[in-house]
N, C-alpha and C positions, 0 to 999 in steps of 0.2 A: 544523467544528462546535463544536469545542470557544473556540475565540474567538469564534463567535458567543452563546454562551449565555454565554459571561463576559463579554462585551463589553454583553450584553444585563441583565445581572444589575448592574454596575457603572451604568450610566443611568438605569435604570428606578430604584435605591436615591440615585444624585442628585435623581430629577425628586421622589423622596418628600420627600426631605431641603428640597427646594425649597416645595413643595407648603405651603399651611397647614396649622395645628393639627387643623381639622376636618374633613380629607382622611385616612380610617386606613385604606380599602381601594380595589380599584383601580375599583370603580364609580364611588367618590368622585374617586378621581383624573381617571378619565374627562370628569366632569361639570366640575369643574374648568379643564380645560385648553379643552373644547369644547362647554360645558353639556350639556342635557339628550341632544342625538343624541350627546356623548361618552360619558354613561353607559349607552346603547342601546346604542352598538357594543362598548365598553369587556365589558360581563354575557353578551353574546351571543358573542362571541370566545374568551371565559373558558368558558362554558357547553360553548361548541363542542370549544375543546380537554380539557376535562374529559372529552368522551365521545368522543372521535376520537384521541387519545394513547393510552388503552387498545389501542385494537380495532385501532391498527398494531401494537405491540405485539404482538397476541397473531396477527395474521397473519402480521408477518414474525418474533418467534420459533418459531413454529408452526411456520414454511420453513422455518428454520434448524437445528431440532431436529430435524425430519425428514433434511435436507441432511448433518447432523454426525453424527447416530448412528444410520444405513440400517441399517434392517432389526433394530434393537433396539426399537422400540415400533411401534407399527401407529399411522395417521396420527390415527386418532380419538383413541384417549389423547391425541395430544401436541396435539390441540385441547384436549377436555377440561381439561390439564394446564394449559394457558394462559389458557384460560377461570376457571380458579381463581383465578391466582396475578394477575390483572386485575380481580377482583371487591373488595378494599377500595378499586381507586381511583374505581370507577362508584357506591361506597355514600355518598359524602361528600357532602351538600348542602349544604353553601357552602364560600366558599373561608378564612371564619374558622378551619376547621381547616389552612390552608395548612402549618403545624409539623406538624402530624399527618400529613399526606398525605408532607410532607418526609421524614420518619423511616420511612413507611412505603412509599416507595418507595426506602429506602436498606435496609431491611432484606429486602423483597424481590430487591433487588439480590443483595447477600448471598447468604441462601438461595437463590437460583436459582444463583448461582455456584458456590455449595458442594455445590449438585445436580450441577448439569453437570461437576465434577469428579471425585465421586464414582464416577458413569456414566460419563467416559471412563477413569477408571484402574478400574474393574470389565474398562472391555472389551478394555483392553490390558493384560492377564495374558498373556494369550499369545504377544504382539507378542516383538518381538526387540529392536535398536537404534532409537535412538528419534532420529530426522534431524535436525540442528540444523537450528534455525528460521530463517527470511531475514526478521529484523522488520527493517521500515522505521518512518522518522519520521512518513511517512503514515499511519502504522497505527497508532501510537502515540497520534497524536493525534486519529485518528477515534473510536478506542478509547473516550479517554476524553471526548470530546465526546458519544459516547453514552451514558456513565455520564453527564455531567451532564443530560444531556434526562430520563434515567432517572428519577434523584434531584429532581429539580425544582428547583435553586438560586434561579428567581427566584420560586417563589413562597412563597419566605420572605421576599422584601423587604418586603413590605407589615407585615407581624408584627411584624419587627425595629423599623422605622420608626414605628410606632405609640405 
């Protein structure tokens, strides 16, 4: 995951960099490359994942928060809870605040990390020895393939590019 979203963020900042002067977002780029039905598919794909990156998100942390700390919150908070912390990325109507949404799905990262820390060293007060861990390179680098879906790395390209 993690190479695809780097892999994906490096091409997409070539094809801008290739792109003309009067190309600054990725509708533009769309129409561009494959006019009028590139800018259709181009706003609609964009649109889609603006509202479909959320709502896995808050499903599969939802599972996950339920999965990691049984029997510390009842399943509805930890909807509710996701349902929150997923609401500045459904508020954004275009993608000209792509820097905005960047920072704010990197600070969401963050604070949720710093949650889930929190809550698990609250509820291992009582634990004993604490197992060493068996990280593999797989996990490492799923890890942070999903920090960058998180954070949204490409859609700063168009910003930077501009």
């Amino acid at each position: 995951m993690i190479f695809a979203n780097t892999y994906t963020t490096i091409k997409l900042a070539k094809v801008m960099l290739a792109a003309p002067s009067a190309v600054k977002m990725y509708g533009g780029l769309g129409e561009w490359a494959l006019g009028t039905w590139g800018r259709f598919f181009t706003v609609v794909s964009q649109v889609g994942v603006c509202l479909l990156v959320p709502r896995a998100f808050l499903v599969l942390d939802n599972t996950l928060l339920d999965v990691l700390f049984q029997d510390s919150y009842r399943h509805i908070f930890c909807t509710i809870f996701m349902a929150l912390m997923t609401v500045p990325v459904w508020l954004i109507p275009t993608m000209k605040e792509s820097a905005g949404m960047a920072f704010a799905g990197c600070m969401d990262t963050i604070i949720a990390d710093a949650i889930a820390l929190s809550v698990l060293l609250w509820k291992m007060l009582d634990h004993g020895l604490i197992p060493s861990p068996d990280v593999t390179l797989y996990q490492v680098l799923t890890s942070f393939g999903k920090l960058a879906l998180a954070y949204g790395a490409v859609i700063v390209v168009a910003d930077i590019s501009a």
